[in-house]
N, C-alpha and C positions, 0 to 999 in steps of 0.2 A: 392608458389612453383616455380623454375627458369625452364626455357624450357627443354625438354626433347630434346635430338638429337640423341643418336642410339638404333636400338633396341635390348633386350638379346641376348646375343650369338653371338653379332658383333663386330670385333674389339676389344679393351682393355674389354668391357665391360666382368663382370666375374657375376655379381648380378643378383637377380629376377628384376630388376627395368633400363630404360635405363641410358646412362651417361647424367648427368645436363652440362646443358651450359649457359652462361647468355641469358636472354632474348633479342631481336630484338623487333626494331620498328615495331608495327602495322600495318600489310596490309593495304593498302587501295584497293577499288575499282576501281577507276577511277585510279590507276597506274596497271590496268591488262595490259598484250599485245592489239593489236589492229590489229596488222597486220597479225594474222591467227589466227585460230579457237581454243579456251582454253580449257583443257582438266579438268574435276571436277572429283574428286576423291570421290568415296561412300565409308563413315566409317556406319555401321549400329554397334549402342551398343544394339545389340538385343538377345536375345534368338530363334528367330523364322523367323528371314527373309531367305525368298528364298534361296537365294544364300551361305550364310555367318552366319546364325544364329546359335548365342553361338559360335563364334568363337573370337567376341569382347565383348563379354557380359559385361567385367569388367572394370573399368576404366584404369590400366595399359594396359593392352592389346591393348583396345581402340586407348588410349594414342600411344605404338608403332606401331599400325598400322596406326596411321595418320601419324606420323613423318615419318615411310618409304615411303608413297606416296610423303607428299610435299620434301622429300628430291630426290625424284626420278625423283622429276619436275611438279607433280600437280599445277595447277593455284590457285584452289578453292578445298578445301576438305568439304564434303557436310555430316553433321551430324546428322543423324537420331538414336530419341529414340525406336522407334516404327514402326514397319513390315504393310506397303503399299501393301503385298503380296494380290490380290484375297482368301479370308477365313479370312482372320488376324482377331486375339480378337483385341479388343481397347485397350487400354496401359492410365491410368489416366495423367493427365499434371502433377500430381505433383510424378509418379513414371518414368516418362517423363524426367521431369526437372532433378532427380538424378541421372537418366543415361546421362546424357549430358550434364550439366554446367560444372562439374569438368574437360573433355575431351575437350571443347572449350576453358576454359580459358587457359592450357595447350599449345595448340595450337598454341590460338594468340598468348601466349607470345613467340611461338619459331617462329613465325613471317610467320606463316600461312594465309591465306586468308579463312576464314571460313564462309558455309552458313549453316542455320538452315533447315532441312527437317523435318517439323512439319504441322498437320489440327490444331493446338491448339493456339492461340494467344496468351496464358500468357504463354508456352513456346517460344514462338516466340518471346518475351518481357524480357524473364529471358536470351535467346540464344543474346539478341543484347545486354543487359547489360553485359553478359559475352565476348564480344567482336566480336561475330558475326558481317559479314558484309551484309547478303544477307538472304530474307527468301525465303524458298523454299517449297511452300503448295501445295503437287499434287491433293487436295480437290477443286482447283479451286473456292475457297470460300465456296461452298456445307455446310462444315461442322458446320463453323462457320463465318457468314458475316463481323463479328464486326474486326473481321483481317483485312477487310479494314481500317479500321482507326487505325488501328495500324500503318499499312504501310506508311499511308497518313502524321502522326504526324513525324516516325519516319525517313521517308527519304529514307528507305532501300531499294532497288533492289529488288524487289519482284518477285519471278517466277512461273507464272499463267498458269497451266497444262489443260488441258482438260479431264474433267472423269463425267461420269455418276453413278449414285447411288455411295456407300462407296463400301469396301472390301467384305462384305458378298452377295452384289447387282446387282455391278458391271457387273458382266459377263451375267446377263441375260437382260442385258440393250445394247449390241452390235446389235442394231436394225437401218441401216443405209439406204438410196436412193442413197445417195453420199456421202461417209464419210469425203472425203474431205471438201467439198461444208458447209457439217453439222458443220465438226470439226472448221472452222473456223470461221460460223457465231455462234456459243457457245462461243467460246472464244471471240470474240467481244462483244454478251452480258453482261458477267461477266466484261471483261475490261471498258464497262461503266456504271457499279458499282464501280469500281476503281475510276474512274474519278470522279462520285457523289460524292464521298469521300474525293477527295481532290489529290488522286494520281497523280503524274504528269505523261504526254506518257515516259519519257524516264526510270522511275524506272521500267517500265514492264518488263519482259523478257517472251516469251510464248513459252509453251512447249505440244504438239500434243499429249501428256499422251499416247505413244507406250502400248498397254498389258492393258489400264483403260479402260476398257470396248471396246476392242476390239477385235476381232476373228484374227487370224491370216493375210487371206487375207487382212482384211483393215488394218493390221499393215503396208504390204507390198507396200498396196495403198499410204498410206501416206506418206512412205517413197521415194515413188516416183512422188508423189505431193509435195516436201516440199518448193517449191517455191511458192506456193499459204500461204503459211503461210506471206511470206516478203509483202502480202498485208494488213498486221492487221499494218505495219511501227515501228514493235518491235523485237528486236533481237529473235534468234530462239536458244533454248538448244534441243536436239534430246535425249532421253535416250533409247536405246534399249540396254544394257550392258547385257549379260546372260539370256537374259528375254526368254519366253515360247516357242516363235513362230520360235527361232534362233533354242533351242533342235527339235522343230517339224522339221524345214529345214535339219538337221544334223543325223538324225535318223538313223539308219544300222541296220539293222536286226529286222527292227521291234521295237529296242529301241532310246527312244528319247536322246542326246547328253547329259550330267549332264552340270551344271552350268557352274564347272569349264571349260567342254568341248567346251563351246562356245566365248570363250575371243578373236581364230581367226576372227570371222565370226564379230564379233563384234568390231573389228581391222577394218575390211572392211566397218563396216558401219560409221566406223568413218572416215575413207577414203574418201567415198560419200559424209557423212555431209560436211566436210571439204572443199572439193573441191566447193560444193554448196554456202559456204558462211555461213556455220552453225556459232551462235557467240560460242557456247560452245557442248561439248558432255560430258556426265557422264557415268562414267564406273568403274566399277572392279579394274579392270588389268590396271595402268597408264602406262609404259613401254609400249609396244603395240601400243595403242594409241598417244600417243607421236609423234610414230615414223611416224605412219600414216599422223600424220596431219601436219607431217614435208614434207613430200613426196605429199602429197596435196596443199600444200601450193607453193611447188617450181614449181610442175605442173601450177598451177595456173599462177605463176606469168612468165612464158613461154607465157600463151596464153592472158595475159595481155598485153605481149610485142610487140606480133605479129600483 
């Protein structure tokens, strides 16, 4: 199948399907930006996540809603079969894999940079045969350790989150002294499991699992600790996109913000990251975003000059 490029209802397109274009070269990783912080676009092909579930469920859908992100300027569009959400049922790999091979290779061919959001290693394995370039396990290994040597053989970029217990567990595991202090000697242990394995330091990317097992206030902590992370010497993704603790902040009348409601507040935190040196943020809303970390970025290089 040749790349997809617009979605229904845009421009000439008149079909249920978007307009075919030829395919583009391959993303690579190592041709990301470098000089400010890249923005990762969440496609969930789920029925049941948070934010967006059954809104991509099906592979067309899927399909135009990745192309409108990386056409909007997405670095990385980040591919999840399966809802991460606090509660979620499990989702088997191989009803995994049908939600998400046909959407990745899609993708790549229209010359996407695509990461796999998967705890399952033989998804993780089917997403890089399918032209994935990056896996993305917020399980922190938890669920299945032998994903280290997947990563190890395969070379990939691996983004190593920090959570306690799974989806069902999680929440009554937010039990901290210093969640900072905690979050980052956790992540050090698991990264030398990585290492055992064969991982090299630069494939890690570590991410502080905002909402995995944690209460709000320690979201808010860590979000203002995030410079003790750049002491593990691995790039840092921040994901707080729509997440819990944003509708708690935003609440009016006693009701907390909807998902959608949160895409400003989450503009801002991409802002923060940004300015901080974060390598990457994942969100929703790319537009937004974008703009943020263009404005962080210029900021930045003012007080670089000075």
């Amino acid at each position: 199948m040749d790349s997809l490029a617009a979605a229904p209802g845009t421009g000439p397109a008149t079909s249920p399907l978007p307009i075919l274009r030829k395919p583009r070269p391959a993303a690579k990783f190592a041709d990301l930006p470098t000089e400010r912080t890249l923005v990762m676009g969440i496609l969930n092909v789920t029925p049941d996540s948070f934010s967006d579930g059954g809104r991509h469920a099906t592979a067309d859908t899927a399909i135009a809603a990745g192309l409108r992100m990386f056409y909007a300027g997405a670095d990385i569009i980040d591919v999840g079969g399966e809802s991460t959400r606090p509660g979620a049922e499990d989702v088997s790999p191989e009803e995994e894999q049908r939600r998400v091979v046909p959407v990745i290779e899609v993708l790549v061919k229209a010359g996407a940079l695509v990461s796999i959001d998967t705890t399952h290693t033989s998804t993780a394995a089917a997403a890089l045969k399918a032209g994935a370039a990056i896996i993305n396990d917020v399980s922190g290994l938890t669920m299945e350790p032998e994903m280290a040597g997947l990563v190890a053989t395969s070379n990939a970029p691996y983004i190593l989150t920090h959570r306690r217990g799974d989806a069902r567990t999680m929440n009554s595991l937010a039990e901290y002294q210093d969640v900072t202090g905690e979050v980052v000697a956790e992540l050090a242990g698991v990264r030398d499991k990585l290492y055992a394995a064969g991982v090299r330091p630069e494939q890690i990317i570590v991410d502080p699992g905002l909402g995995f097992a944690k209460n709000d206030a320690q979201n808010w902590e860590l979000l203002q600790n995030l410079d003790q992370l750049d002491s593990l010497g691995h790039r840092v993704l921040v994901a707080a996109s729509r997440k819990r603790f944003l509708g708690t902040l935003l609440t009016v009348a006693g009701k907390s913000a909807t998902p959608e409601e949160r895409d400003a507040a989450t503009a801002a935190i991409t802002a923060i990251s940004a300015y901080r040196g974060a390598w990457a943020v994942r969100v929703h809303d790319v537009g937004p975003s974008l703009d943020a970390v263009k404005v962080a970025s210029r900021v930045a290089a003012v007080r670089t000059t000075n």
